[in-house]
NUNUFI-937443 format. One record per atom (N, C-alpha, C, O): residue in one letter; x, z, y. Coordinates in steps of 0.1 Angstrom, whole numbers, plus 5000, padded with zeros to 4 digits. Example, Ala and Ser with C-alpha at 12.3 -4.5 7.8 and 13.67 -1.06 7.14 Angstrom:
BEGIN
A513250784943/A512350784955/A513250784967/A514250854967/S512850714978/S513750714989/S512950795000/S513450805011/
This chain:
BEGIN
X391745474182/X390545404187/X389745484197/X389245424206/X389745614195/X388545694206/X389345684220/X388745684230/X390745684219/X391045634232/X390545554243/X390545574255/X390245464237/X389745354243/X388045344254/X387645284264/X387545444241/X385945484246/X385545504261/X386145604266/X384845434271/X384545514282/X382745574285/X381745504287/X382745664283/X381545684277/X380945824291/X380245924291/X381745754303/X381345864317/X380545694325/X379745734334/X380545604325/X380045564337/X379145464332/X379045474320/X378445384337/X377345284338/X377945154331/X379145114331/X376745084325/X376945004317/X378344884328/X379344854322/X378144844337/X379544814343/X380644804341/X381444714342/X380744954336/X381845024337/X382345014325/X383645014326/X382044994314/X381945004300/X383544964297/X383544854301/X384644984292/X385744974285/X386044814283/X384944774285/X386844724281/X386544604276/X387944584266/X388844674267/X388144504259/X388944464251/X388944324247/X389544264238/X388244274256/X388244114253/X389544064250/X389844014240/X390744074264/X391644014261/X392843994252/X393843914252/X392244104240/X392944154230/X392444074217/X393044074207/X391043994220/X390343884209/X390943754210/X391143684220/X391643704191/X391743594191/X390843494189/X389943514180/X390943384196/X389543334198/X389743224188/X390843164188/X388843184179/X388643054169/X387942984169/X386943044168/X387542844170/X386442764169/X386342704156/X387242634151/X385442734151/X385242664136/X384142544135/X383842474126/X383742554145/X383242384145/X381842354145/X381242264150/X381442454136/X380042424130/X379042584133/X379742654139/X377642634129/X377342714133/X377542794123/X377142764112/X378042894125/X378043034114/X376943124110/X376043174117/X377043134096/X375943204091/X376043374086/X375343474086/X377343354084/X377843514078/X379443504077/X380043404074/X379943634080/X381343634080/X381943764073/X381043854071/X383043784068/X383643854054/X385043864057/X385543794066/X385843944047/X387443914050/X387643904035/X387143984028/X388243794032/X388743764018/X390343834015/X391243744016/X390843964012/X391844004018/X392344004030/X391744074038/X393643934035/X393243954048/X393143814056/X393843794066/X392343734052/X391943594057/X390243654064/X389543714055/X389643634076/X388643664077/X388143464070/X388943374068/X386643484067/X385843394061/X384343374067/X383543464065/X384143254073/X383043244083/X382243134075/X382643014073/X381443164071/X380443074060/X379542994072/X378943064080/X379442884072/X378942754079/X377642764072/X377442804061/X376542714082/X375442694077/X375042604067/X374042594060/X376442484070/X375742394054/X377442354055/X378142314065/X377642364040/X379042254033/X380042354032/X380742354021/X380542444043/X381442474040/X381942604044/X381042674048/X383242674045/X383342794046/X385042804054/X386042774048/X384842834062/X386242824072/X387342974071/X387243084076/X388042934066/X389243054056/X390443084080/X390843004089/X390443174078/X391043164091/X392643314088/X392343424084/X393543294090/X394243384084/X395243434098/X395043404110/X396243514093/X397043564108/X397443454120/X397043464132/X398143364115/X398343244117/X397343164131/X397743114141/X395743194127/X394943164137/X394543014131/X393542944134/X395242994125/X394842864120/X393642794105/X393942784093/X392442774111/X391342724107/X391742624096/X392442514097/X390942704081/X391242604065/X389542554069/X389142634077/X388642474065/X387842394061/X388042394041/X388842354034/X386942464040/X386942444022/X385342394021/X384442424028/X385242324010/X383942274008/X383242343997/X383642323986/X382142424001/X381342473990/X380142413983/X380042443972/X379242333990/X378242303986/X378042173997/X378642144007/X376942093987/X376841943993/X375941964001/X375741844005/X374942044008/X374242034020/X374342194021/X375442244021/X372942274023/X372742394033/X373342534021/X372842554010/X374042594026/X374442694025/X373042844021/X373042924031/X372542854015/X371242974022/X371843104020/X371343194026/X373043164010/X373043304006/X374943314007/X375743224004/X375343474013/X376343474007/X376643654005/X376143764010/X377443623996/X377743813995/X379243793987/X379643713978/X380143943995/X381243913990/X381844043991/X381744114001/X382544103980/X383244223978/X384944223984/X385644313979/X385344153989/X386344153995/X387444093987/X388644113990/X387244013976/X388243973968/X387843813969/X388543723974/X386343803963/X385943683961/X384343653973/X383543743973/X384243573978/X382843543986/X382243433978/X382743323976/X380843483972/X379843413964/X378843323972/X378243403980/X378243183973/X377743133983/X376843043967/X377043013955/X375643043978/X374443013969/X373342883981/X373142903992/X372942773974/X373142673983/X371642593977/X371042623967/X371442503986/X370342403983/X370442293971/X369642203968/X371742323963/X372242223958/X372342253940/X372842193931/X371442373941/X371342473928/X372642533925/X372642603914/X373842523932/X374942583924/X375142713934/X374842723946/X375642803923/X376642913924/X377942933921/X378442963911/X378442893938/X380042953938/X380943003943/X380743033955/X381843033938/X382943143939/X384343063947/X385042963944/X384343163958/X385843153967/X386643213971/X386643293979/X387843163964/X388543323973/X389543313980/X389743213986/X390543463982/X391043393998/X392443254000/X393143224009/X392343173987/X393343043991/X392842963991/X393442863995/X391142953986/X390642873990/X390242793977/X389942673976/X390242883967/X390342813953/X388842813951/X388342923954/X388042733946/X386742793942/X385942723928/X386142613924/X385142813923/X385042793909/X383242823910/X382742903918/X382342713897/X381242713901/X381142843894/X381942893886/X380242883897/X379543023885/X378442963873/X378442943860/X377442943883/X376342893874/X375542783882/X375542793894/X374642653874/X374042563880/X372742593872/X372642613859/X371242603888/X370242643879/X369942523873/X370342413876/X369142563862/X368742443853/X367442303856/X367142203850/X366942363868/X365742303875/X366642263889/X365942213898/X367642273893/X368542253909/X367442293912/X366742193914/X366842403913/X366342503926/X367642553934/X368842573930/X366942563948/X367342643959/X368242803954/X367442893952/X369342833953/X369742923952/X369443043963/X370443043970/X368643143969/X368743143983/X368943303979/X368843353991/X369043373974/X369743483977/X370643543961/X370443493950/X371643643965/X372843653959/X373943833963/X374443893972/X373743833953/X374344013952/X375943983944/X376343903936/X376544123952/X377644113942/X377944303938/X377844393946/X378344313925/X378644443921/X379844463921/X380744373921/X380044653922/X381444643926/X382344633913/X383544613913/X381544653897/X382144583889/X382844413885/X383444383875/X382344333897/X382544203893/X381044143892/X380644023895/X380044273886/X378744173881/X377844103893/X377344173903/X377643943891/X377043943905/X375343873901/X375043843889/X374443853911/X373043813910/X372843703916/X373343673927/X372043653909/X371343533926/X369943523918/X369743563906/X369143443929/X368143393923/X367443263929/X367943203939/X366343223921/X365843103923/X364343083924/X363743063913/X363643093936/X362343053933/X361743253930/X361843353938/X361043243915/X360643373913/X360943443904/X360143513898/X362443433901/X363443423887/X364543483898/X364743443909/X365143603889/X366043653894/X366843663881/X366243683871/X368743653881/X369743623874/X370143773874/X369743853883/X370743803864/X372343913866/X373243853855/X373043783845/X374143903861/X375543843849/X376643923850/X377343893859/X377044043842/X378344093838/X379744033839/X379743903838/X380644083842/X382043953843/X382443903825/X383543853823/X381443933814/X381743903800/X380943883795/X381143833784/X379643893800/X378143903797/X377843743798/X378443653804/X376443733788/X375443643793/X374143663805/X373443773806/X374043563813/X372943553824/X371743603819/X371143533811/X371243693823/X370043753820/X369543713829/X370143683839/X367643693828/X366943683838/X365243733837/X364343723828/X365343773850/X363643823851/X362543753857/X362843703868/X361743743855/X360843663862/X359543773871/X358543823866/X359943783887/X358543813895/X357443763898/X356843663894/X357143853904/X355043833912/X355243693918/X354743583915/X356143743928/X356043623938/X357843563939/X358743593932/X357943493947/X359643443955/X360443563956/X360143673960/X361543533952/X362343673958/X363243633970/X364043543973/X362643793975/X363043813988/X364543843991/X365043794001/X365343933982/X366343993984/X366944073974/X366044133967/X368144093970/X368944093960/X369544223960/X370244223970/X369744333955/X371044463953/X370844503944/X369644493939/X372344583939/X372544643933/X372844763932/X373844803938/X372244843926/X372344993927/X373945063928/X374645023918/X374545133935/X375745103936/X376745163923/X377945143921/X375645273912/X376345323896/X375045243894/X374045223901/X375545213876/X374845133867/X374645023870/X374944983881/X374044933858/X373944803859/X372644783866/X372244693859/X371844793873/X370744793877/X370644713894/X371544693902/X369044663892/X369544573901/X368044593909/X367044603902/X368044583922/X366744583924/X366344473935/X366844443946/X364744383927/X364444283937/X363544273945/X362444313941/X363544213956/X362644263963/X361844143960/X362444063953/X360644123964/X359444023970/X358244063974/X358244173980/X356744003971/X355744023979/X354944143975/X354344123964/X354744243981/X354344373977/X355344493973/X355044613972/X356344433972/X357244543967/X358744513963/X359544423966/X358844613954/X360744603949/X360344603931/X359644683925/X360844533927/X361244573908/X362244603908/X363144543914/X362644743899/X363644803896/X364144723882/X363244673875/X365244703877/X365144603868/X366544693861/X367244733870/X367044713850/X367844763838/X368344593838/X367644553847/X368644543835/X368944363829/X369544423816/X369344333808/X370044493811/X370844493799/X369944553790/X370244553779/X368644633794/X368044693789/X366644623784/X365544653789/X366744553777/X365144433775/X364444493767/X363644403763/X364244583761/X363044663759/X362144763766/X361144813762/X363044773780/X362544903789/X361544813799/X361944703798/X360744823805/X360044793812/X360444783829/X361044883834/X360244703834/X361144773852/X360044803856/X358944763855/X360744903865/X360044973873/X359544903888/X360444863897/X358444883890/X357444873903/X357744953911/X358045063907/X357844933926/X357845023941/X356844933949/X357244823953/X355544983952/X354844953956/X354644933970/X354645053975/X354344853979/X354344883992/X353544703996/X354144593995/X352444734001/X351744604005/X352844544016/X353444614024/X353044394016/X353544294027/X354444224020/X354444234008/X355644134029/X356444084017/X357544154025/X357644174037/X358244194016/X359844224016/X360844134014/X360844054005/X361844154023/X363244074023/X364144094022/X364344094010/X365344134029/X366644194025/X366244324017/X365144384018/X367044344009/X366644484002/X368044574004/X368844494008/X368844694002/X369644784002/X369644874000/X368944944007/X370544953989/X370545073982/X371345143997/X371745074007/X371445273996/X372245384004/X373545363995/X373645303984/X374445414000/X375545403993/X375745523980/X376645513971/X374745653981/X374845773972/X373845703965/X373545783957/X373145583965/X371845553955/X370945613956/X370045583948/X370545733964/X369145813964/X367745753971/X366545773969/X368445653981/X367345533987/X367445443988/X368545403990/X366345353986/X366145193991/X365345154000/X364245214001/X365545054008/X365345024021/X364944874017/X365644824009/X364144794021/X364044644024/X363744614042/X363344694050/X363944544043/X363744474059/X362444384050/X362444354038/X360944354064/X359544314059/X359844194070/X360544184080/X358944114066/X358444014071/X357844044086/X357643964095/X357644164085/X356744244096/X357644274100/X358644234094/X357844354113/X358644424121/X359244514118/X359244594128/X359844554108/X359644714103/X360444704089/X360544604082/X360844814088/X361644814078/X360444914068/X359344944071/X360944934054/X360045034045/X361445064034/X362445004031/X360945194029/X361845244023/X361445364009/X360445434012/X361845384000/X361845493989/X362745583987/X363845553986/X362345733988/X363545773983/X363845823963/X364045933958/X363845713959/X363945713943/X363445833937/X362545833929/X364345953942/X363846053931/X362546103928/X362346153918/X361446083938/X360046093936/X358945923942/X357845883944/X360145883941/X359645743950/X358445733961/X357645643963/X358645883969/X358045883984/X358545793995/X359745793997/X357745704001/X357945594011/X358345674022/X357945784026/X359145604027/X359645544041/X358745504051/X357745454045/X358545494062/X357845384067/X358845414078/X358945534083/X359845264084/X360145294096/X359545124106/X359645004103/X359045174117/X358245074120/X358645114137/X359445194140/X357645024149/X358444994161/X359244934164/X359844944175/X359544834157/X360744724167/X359644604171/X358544584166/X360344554180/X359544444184/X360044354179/X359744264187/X360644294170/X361044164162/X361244214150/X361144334148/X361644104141/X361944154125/X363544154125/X364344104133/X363544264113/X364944374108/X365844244104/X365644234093/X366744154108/X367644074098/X368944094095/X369644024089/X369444244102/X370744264102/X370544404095/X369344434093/X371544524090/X371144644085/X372444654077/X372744574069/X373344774080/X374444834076/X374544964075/X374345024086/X375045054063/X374845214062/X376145254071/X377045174070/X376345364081/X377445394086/X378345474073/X377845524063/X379845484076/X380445564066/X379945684061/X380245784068/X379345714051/X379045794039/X377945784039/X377345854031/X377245714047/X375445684045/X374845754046/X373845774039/X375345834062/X374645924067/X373545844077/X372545914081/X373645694081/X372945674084/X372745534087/X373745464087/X371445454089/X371345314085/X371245254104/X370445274113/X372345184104/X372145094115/X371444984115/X371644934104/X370544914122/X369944734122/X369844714137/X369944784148/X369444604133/X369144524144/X367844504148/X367244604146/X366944404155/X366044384156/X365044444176/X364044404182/X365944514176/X365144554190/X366544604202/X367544664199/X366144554214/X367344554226/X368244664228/X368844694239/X368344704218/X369544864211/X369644854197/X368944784190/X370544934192/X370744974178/X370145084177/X370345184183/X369345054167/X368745174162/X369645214146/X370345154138/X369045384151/X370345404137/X369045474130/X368545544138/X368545464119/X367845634109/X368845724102/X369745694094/X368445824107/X369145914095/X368945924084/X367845924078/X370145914077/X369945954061/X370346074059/X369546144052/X371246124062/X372146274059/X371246344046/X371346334034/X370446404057/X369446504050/X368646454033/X368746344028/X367746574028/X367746504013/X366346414016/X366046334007/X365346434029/X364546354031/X364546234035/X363446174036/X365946174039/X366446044048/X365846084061/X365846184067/X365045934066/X364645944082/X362946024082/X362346004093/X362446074075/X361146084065/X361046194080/X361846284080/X359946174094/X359746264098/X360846284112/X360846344123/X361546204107/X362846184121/X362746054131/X362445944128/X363346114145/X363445974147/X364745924150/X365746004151/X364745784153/X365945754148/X366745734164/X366045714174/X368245744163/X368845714173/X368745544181/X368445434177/X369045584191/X369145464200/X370245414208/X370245464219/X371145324206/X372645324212/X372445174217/X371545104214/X373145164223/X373845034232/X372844924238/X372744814234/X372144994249/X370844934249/X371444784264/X371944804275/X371044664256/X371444534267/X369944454271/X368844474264/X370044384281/X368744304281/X368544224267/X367344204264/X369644174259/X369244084253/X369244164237/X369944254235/X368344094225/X368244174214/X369244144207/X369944044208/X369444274198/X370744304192/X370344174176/X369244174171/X371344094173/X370744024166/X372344074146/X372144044134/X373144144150/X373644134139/X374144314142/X373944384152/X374444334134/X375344504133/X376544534121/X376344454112/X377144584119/X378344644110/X378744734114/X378844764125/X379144804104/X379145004103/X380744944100/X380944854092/X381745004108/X383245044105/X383045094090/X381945154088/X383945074082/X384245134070/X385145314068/X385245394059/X385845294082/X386545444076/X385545534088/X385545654087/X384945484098/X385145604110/X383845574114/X383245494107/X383245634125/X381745654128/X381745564143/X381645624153/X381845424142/X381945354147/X380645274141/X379945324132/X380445104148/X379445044146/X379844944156/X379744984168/X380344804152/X380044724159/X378444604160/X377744574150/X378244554174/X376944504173/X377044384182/X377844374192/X376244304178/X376044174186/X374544124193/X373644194195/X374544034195/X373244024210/X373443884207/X374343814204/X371443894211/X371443714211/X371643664224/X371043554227/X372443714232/X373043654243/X374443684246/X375043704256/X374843674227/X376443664231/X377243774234/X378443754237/X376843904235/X377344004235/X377844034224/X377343974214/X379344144223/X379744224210/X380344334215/X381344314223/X379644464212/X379644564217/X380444654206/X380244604195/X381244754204/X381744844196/X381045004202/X381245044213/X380345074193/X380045164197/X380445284190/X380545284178/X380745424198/X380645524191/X379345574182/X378145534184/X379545634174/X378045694167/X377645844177/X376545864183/X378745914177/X378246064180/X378146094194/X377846204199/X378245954202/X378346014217/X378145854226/X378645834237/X377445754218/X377345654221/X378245604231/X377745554241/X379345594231/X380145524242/X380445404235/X380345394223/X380945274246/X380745164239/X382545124247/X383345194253/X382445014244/X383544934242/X383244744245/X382544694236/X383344664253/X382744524252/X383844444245/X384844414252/X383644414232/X384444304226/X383944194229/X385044144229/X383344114231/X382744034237/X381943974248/X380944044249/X382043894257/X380943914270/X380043784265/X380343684258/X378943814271/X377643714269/X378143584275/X379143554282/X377243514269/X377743344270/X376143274267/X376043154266/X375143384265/X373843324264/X373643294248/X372443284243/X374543274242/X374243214226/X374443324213/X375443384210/X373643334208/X373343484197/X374743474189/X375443374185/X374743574189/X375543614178/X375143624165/X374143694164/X375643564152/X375443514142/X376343604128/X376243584116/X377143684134/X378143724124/X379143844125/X380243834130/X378643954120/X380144044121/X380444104110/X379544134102/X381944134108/X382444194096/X383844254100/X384644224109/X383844364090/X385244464095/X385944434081/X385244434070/X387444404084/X388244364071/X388144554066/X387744654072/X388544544054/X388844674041/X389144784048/X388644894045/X390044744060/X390944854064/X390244954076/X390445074078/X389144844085/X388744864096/X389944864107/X390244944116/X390444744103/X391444734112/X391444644124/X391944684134/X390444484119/X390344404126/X388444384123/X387644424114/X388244314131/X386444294130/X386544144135/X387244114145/X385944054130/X385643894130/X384243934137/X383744044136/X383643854143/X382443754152/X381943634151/X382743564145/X380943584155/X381043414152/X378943444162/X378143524166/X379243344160/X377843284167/X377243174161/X377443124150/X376143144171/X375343064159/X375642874165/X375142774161/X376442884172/X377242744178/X378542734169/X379042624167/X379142854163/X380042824160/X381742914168/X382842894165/X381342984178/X382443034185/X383243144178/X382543184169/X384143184177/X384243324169/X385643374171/X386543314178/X385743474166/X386943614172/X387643694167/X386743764162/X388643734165/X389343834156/X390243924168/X391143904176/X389244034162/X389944174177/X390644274166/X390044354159/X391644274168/X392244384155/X392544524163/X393444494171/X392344594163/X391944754168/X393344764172/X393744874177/
C-alpha cells in the first residue's frame, strides 16, 4: 500500500486510484456501510439493506417497514434498529431474524453490538442489553438516549444522553451506575479500544471525553460543525472524526490521551470531511467530503491517495472489510464503490 503514497507534491498531484473502484448503485440513499464477511452491506435510509458481493451484483433485503435510524455490526451479523419498533438481525445471505419488538413500537434509534454476541438498543429513555442466553435487561435515563457502547472487557455498557454518560453493569442490579458528568447533550458515545477512555460526539461542536481511571475530562472543542463520524486508528493510539474541512486526529497514545495536546490535521479539501474509518491493520484512514470526495490517507506523514473525485454530493459511508483489504463508500444519493487495495 505505501507504494502508492505521493506525499512530495500539491494537492493536484495527489496519487489516484479511482480506476481501480468498482462502482455500484444501490438505488436509494445510504446511511451506513459494513462488510458482512466478504459481502460489503450498505444500509438504505429506510426499508432496506443492499448485500453487494464479488460478483458486483446488488441483493435488495428488506429490513424494516419505513426509516431505518440505527445500525451496528461486528462483521458476522449487521443489527438495524428502525421506526417500526423492531430489532433485527442480518447476515451475509441475507437471512434475517427479529431480535426484539419494543413493547410501546417506539422508535428504536440507537444500537450497540458486543464482541461477545451481546448487543443493545434503545428506545426513547430506556436503554436494553441482552447476552446471547440472557434475558433483556433494562435501564431507564434522565433524558433520550443519545448513543450506545460497550466497554470493549466486561459486560458493561455505557449511555450517553443529556448531561452526560451512565455507566451501567446490566447484570449487576444491585450496584448503582455510575454518572459522568458533563453539562450539554451527548450523542454518539465510544470507548478507546484499551477501555481507559470515553469520548461522546455533543450536540455542540465538539467532542468531550473521560479518562475512566480518575474520570478527568476531556474537552476537545474547535470544529466548526458537529462530530458525526469518529474512528480509533489501529491500537487506539489515536481518534480520527470528522466535522471540519480536514481530519482531525487526537492522540491517545500517552496515559493522558489528547489532555493538553493538540490534535493532528490531515487532508485538508474545500469541502467538510463528513465520514472517516481507521484501516484495521495499518496507520492508514480513509475519509470522505461532503462534496463527494474519498481520500486514503497516511497517518505518519499525511500523504493521500484520491479514491474518489468530487461529484458535489456528501459522502454518507465508509467501511474497511476484516482484512483491510477492500474499503466500500456510498453517498447520501446512493452512489457507492468497492476499491480493494
Amino acid at each position: 500500500m505505501s507504494t502508492g503514497f505521493d506525499s512530495t507534491g500539491p494537492q493536484a498531484s495527489v496519487a489516484s486510484v479511482t480506476d481501480r473502484v468498482r462502482r455500484i448503485e444501490i438505488g436509494a440513499p445510504v446511511a451506513a456501510a459494513c462488510f458482512l464477511g466478504d459481502k460489503a452491506a450498505f444500509v438504505c435510509a429506510e426499508e432496506s439493506v443492499a448485500l453487494v458481493g464479488a460478483d458486483n451484483v446488488v441483493t435488495k433485503v428488506d429490513v424494516n417497514g419505513g426509516g431505518i435510524l440505527c445500525s451496528a455490526s461486528d462483521g458476522k451479523r449487521l443489527v438495524l434498529g428502525g421506526d417500526d419498533g423492531r430489532l433485527v438481525a442480518l447476515d451475509s445471505k441475507g437471512r434475517t431474524q427479529v431480535l426484539a419488538t419494543d413493547a410501546k413500537r417506539r422508535w428504536i434509534d440507537n444500537v450497540a453490538l458486543h464482541s461477545d454476541g451481546s448487543v443493545a438498543w434503545s428506545s426513547g429513555k430506556t436503554a436494553f442489553a441482552q447476552q446471547p442466553k440472557g434475558e433483556a435487561r433494562s435501564l431507564d435515563v434522565p433524558s433520550t438516549v443519545g448513543g450506545l457502547a460497550f466497554a470493549p472487557k466486561g459486560f458493561r455498557l455505557a449511555v450517553a444522553h443529556y448531561n452526560g454518560v451512565t455507566m451501567w453493569f446490566p447484570n449487576m442490579a444491585a450496584s448503582k451506575p455510575e454518572f459522568l458528568e458533563w453539562k450539554g447533550s451527548h450523542l454518539g458515545v465510544n470507548f478507546s479500544p484499551d477501555g481507559r477512555f470515553i469520548v461522546t460526539t455533543m450536540h455542540e461542536s465538539a467532542l468531550h471525553g473521560w479518562r475512566l481511571a480518575d474520570n478527568k475530562h476531556m474537552r476537545m472543542s474547535g470544529y466548526p460543525s458537529r462530530v458525526r463520524s469518529m474512528s480509533w486508528t489501529v491500537g487506539g493510539k489515536g481518534l480520527a472524526t470528522s466535522g471540519a474541512d480536514c481530519v482531525i486526529v487526537w492522540p491517545f497514545a500517552s496515559k493522558d490521551g489528547p489532555m493538553g495536546k493538540e490534535p493532528g490535521m490531515l487532508a485538508p479539501l474545500p469541502g467538510k470531511v463528513t465520514a472517516v474509518a481507521c484501516h484495521p491493520k495499518s496507520d492508514i484512514l480513509a475519509a470522505g467530503y461532503s462534496n463527494g470526495t474519498v481520500m486514503l490517507v497516511r497517518l505518519n506523514d499525511g500523504a493521500e491517495i484520491l479514491a474518489r473525485a468530487k461529484d458535489d454530493v456528501a459522502v454518507s459511508a465508509l467501511a474497511w472489510d476484516a482484512k483491510g483489504a477492500t474499503l466500500a463508500f456510498a453517498t447520501e444519493q446512493g452512489a457507492a464503490g468497492l476499491l480493494t487495495l
